[in-house]
C-alpha atoms as one frame of an Amber mdcrd trajectory, in Angstrom:
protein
  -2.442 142.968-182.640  -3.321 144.591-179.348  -2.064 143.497-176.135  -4.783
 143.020-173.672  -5.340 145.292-171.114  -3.685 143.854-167.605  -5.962 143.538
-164.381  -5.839 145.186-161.399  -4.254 141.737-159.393  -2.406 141.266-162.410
  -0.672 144.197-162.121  -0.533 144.158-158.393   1.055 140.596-158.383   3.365
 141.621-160.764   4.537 144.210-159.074   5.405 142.351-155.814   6.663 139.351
-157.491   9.487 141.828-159.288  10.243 143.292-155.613  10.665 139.872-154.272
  13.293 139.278-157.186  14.799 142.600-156.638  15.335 141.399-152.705  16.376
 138.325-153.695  19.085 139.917-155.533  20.122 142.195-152.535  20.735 139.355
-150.310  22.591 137.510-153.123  25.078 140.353-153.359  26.315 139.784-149.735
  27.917 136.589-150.552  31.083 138.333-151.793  31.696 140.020-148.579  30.738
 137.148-146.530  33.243 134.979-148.142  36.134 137.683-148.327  35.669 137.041
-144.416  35.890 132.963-144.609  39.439 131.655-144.606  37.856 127.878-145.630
  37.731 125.407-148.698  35.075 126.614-150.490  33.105 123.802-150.207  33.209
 123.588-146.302  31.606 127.158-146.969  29.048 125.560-149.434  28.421 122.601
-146.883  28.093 125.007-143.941  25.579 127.543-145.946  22.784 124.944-146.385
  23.168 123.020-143.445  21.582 126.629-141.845  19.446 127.343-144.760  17.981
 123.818-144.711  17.570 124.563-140.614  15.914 128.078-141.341  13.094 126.181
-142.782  12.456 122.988-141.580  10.107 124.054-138.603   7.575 125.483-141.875
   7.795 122.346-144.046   4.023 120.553-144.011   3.671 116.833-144.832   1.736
 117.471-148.070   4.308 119.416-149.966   6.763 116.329-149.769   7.135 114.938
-153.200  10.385 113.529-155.193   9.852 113.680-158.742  12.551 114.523-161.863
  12.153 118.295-161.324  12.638 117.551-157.904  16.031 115.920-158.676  17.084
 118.080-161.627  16.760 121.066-159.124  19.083 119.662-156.341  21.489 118.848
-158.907  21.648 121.956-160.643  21.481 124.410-157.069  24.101 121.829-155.619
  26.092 122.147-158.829  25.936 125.805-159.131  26.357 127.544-156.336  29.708
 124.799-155.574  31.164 125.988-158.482  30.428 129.861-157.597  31.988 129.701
-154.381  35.007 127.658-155.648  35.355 130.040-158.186  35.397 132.930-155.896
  38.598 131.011-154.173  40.531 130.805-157.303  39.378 134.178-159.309  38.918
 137.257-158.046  35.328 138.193-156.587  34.896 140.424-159.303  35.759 138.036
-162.266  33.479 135.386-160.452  30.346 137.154-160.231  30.462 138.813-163.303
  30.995 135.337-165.428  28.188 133.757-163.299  25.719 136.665-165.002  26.625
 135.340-168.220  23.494 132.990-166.798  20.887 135.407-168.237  22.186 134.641
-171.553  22.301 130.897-170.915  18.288 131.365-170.003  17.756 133.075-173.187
  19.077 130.043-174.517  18.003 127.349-173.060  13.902 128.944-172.753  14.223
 128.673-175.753  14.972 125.036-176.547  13.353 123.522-173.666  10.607 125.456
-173.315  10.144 126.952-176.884   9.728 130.939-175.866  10.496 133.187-177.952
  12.658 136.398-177.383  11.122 139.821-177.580  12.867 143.195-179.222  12.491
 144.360-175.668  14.402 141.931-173.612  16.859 141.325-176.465  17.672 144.758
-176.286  17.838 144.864-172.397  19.603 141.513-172.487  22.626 142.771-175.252
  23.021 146.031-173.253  23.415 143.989-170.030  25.986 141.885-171.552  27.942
 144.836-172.590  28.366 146.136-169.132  28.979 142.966-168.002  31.730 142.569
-170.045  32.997 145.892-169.390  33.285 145.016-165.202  35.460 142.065-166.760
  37.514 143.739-169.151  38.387 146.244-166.325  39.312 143.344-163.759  42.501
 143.695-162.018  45.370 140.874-163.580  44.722 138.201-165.137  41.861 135.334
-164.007  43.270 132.075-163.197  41.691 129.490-165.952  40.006 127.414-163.570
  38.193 130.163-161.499  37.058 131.343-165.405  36.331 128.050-165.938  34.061
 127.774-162.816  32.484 130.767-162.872  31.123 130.187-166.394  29.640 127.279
-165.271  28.268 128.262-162.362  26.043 131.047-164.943  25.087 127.411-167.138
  23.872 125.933-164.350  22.355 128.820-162.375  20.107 128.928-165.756  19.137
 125.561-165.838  18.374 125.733-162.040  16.329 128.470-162.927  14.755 127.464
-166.002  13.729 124.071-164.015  11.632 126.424-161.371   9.517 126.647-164.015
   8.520 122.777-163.743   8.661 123.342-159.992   5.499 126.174-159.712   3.198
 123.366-158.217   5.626 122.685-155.980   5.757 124.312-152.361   8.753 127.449
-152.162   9.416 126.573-148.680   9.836 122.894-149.413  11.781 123.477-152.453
  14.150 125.917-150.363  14.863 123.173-148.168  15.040 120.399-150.320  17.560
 122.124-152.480  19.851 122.958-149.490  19.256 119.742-147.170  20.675 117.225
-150.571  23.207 120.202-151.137  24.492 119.792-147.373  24.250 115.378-147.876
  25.816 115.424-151.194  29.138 117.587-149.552  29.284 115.647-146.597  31.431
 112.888-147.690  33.877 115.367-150.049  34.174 118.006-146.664  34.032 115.091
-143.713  37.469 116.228-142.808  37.190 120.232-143.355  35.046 120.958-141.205
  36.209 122.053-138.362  35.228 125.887-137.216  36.258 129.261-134.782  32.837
 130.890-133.340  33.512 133.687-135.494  33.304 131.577-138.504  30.466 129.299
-137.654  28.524 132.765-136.783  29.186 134.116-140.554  28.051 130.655-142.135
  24.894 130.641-140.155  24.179 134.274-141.374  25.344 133.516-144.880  22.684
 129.759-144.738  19.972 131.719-143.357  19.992 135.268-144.467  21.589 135.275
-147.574  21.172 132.198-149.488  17.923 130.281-147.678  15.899 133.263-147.798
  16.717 134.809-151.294  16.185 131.616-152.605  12.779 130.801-151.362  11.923
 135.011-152.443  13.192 134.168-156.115  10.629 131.033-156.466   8.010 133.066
-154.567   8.368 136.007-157.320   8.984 133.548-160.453   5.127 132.597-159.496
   4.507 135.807-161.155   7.124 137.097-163.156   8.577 136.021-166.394  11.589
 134.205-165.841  13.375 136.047-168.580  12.048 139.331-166.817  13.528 137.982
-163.486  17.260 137.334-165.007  17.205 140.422-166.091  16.394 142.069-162.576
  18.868 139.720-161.399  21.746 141.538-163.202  21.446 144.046-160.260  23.803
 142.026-158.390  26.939 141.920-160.004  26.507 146.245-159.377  25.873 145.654
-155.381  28.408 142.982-154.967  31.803 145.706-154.930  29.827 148.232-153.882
  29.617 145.971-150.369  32.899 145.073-150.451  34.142 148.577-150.987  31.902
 149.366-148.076  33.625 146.723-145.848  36.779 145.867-146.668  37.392 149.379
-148.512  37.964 147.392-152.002  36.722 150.923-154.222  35.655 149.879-157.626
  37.423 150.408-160.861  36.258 152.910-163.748  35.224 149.557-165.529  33.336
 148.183-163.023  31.478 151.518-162.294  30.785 152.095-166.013  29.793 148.723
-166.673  27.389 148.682-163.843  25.847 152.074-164.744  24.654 150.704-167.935
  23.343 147.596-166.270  21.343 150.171-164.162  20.226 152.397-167.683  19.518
 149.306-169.565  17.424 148.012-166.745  15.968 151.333-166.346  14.898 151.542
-170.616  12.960 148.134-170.050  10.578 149.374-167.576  10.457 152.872-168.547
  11.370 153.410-172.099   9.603 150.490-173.799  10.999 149.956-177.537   8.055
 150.942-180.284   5.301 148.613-180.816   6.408 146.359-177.359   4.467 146.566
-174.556   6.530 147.067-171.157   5.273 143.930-169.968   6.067 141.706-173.104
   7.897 138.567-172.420
């Protein structure tokens, strides 16, 4: 059966909604660096992150958008959840252990898309999605020592609940990205009060990196990510994602002079190819756009 032929805004929308993910994914691979710089409990750090993202966009919130609902609450939970047990596992594991094990969240989308929301798989990003995996597992393999349990531990979750975060946004389409951004990260900052009421105590230099980190690097990829799932396919997104776990040591070898392994280069270059076959080297009888 034929795939219908795309239109023009189609095409067009698509197309901007996958650079938004892409730039979402940039800013996401800063948080390594920023937190190689932070010598605080990692959940001071969480705390601290979306007190400024929450501040970034309350002036834009509008009275309309305000709504609580289940989505509403699954998403807080979930984005509180996950991005808690990234940074804690970043404190206990190395950075490169961490954010590899948190892209084991594409495959928890996979998953979960299709139990919850009953989509089915294509040859396409089955085949992009194993060769990701692969690499992934390469930039672990190829990780200096040995990863303490409970930063593996962590990190694995952080990928489960990343996906179920993202898997949610799809219940959350109706609901404003700028609202959602600052839902998410005003309950984040509420919930960590009362377990950081006695960290949280700051130099300049610090508070200066956690306002960057709210605003620049978590706030704003976050509200680009719901802005693009509008119009991409959210297992289409994940995979885009992958492109962070490849940026995050190339940052840190830029600033703190940490130079990849072999692994990690290898594993990254076929992230790289395998993103590179989905969008230019569709499989027979797929269509590059096939979800």
């Amino acid at each position: 059966m034929s795939v219908p032929a795309l239109t023009v805004c189609e095409i067009r929308g698509g197309a901007a909604g996958r650079l938004l993910i892409v730039a979402t994914a940039l800013l996401w691979s800063l948080a390594g660096v920023f937190i190689k710089f932070l010598d605080l409990p990692p959940l001071t750090i969480v705390f601290y992150r979306s007190v400024f993202a929450a501040l970034v966009f309350t002036p834009f919130l509008r009275s309309k958008d305000w709504r609580i609902d289940r989505p509403i609450l699954i998403s807080v939970i979930s984005y509180t959840a996950a991005i808690s047990a990234f940074v804690s596992a970043n404190k206990l594991t190395t950075a490169a252990n961490a954010i590899v094990l948190q892209y084991t969240a594409p495959l928890f989308v996979f998953l979960f898309s299709g139990i919850v929301l009953g989509e089915k798989i294509s040859r396409l990003n089955g085949f992009t999605l194993a060769a990701s995996m692969i690499g992934v597992a390469i930039i672990f393999s190829g990780s200096a020592g040995q990863p303490d349990l409970a930063g593996v531990l962590l990190a694995l979750l952080s990928g489960a609940l990343f996906a179920a975060y993202m898997i949610n946004l799809r219940k959350t389409q109706a609901v404003s990205p700028v609202y959602l951004t600052w839902i998410n990260n005003a309950v984040c900052a509420l919930l960590l009060l009362l377990v950081v009421k006695s960290q949280l105590e700051l130099t300049s230099t610090q508070l200066g990196i956690v306002a960057v980190m709210g605003a620049v690097q978590l706030g704003v990829p976050y509200f680009l990510f719901s802005k693009g799932l509008q119009t991409v396919p959210l297992q289409e997104a994940s995979l885009i994602a992958l492109i962070e776990p490849v940026l995050n040591p190339l940052w840190v070898a830029l600033t703190v002079g940490e130079i990849p392994s072999l692994a990690t280069l290898a594993g990254g270059g076929l992230i790289v190819a395998a993103l590179a076959v989905r969008y230019v080297w569709p499989l027979p009888g797929e269509s590059a756009q096939a979800e």
